[in-house]
Legacy VTK file of the C-alpha trace (Angstrom):
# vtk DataFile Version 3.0
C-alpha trace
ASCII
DATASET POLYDATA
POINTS 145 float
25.967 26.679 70.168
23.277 28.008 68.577
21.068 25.954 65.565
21.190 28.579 62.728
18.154 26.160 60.873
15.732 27.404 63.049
16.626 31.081 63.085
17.028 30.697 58.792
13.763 31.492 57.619
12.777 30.725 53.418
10.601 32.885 51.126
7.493 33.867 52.273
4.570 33.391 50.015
4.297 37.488 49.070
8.151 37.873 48.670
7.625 34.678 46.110
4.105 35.787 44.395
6.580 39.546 43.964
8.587 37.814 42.195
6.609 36.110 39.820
4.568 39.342 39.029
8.106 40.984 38.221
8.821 38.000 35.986
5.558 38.225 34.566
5.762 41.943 33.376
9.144 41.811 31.994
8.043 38.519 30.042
4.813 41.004 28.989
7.195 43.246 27.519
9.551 41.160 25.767
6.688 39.704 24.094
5.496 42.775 23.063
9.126 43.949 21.119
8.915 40.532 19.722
5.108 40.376 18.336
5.645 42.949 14.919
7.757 40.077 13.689
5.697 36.588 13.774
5.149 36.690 10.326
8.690 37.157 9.537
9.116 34.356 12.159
7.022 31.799 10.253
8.897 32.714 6.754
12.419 32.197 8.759
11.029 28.677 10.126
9.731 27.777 6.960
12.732 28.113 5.310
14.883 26.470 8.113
12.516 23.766 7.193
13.081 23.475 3.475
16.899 23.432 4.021
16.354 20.720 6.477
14.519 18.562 4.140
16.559 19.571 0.829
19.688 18.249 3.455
17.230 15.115 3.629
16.374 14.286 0.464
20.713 14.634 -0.639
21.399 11.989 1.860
18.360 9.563 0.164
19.951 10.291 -3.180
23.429 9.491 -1.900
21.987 6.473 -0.788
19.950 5.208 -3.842
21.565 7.087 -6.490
17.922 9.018 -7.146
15.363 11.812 -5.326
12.719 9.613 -4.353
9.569 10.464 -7.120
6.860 12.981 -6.874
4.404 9.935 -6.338
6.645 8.841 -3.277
6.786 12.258 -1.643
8.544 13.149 1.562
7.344 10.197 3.297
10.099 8.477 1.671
12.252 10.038 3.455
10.635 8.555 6.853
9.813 4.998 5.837
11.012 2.914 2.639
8.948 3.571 -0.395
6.708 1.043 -2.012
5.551 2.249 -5.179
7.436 3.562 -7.852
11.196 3.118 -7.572
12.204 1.069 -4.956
15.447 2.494 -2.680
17.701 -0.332 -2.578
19.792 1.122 -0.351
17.369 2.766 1.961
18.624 3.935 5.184
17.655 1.550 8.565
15.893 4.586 11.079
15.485 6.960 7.208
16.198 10.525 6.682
14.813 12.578 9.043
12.511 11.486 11.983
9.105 13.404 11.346
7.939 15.079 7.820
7.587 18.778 9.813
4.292 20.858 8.178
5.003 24.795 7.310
4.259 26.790 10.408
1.010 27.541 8.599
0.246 24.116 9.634
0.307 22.729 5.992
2.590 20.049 4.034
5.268 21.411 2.049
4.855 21.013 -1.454
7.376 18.443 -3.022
7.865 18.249 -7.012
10.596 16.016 -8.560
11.751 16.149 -11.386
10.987 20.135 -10.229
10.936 22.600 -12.834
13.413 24.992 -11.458
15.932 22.563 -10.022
16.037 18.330 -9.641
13.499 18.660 -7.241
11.428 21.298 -6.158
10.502 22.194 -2.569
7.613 24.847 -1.272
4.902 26.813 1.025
2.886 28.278 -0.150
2.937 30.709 2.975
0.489 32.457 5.039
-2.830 32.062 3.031
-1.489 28.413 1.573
-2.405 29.161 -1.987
0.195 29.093 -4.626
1.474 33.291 -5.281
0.610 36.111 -2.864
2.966 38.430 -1.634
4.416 39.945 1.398
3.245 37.528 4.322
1.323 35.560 1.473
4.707 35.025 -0.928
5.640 31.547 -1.597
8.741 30.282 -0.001
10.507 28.388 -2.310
13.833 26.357 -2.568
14.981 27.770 -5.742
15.255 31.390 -4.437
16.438 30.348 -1.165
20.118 30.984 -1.041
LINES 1 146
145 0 1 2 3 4 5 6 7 8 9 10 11 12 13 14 15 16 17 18 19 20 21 22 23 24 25 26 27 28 29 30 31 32 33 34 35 36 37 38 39 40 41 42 43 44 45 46 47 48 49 50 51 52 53 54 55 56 57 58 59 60 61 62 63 64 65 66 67 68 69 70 71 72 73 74 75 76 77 78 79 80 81 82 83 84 85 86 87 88 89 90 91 92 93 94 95 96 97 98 99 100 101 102 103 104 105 106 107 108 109 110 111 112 113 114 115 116 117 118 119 120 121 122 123 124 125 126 127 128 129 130 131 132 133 134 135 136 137 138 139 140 141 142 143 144
């Protein structure tokens, strides 16, 4: 009876590094059909992001009957406020786990009262300075829909 074990043989390292250099060109090329759209990317995140917190900040006002104030901000929504309004009924573990930045890599901009709605939620996109349009629009909450 013969040990098939020894006769099996694995990869060898060129059929493995063929492979990988495959791999690596198709990867090339799927990151190439994909790179005309990163700023459309970042809007879509951003906005992903605002719905996420605006789901966030309902749950706190469910929970103490108000948004928590301007003053407060989104870090209300992480840990219980001190100033201000205190939430009574403030969530053990809070809201959400981490306040997430634009993917400009700055805060979101939180208003409440807001002037469009009870509270008003924004980035100020690309160039993070309030107007701009195209890649440098402001995303914001009330034209979200």
């Amino acid at each position: 009876m013969k040990n098939h074990l020894k006769d099996s043989r694995g990869f060898t390292l060129i059929e493995l590094l063929v492979v990988l250099v495959i791999l690596g060109v198709l990867g090339s090329l799927v990151v190439q059909k994909l790179m005309p759209y990163p700023d459309e990317a970042r809007r879509v995140s951003a906005e992903v992001n605002i719905r996420a917190l605006e789901q966030a900040l309902q749950r706190y006002k469910l929970d103490n009957s108000v948004y928590p104030s301007t003053e407060q901000g989104l870090q209300a929504l992480i840990e219980p406020p001190s100033a201000g309004k205190l939430a009574k009924k403030w969530r053990k573990g809070g809201y959400i786990e981490v306040i997430p930045k634009d993917p400009w890599d700055n805060e979101f901009i939180y208003i409440q009262p807001g002037i469009h709605r009870d509270f008003d939620l924004m980035s100020y996109g690309a160039d993070g300075e309030q107007g701009g349009e195209d890649k440098y629009a402001d995303i914001n909450n009330w034209e979200l829909d």
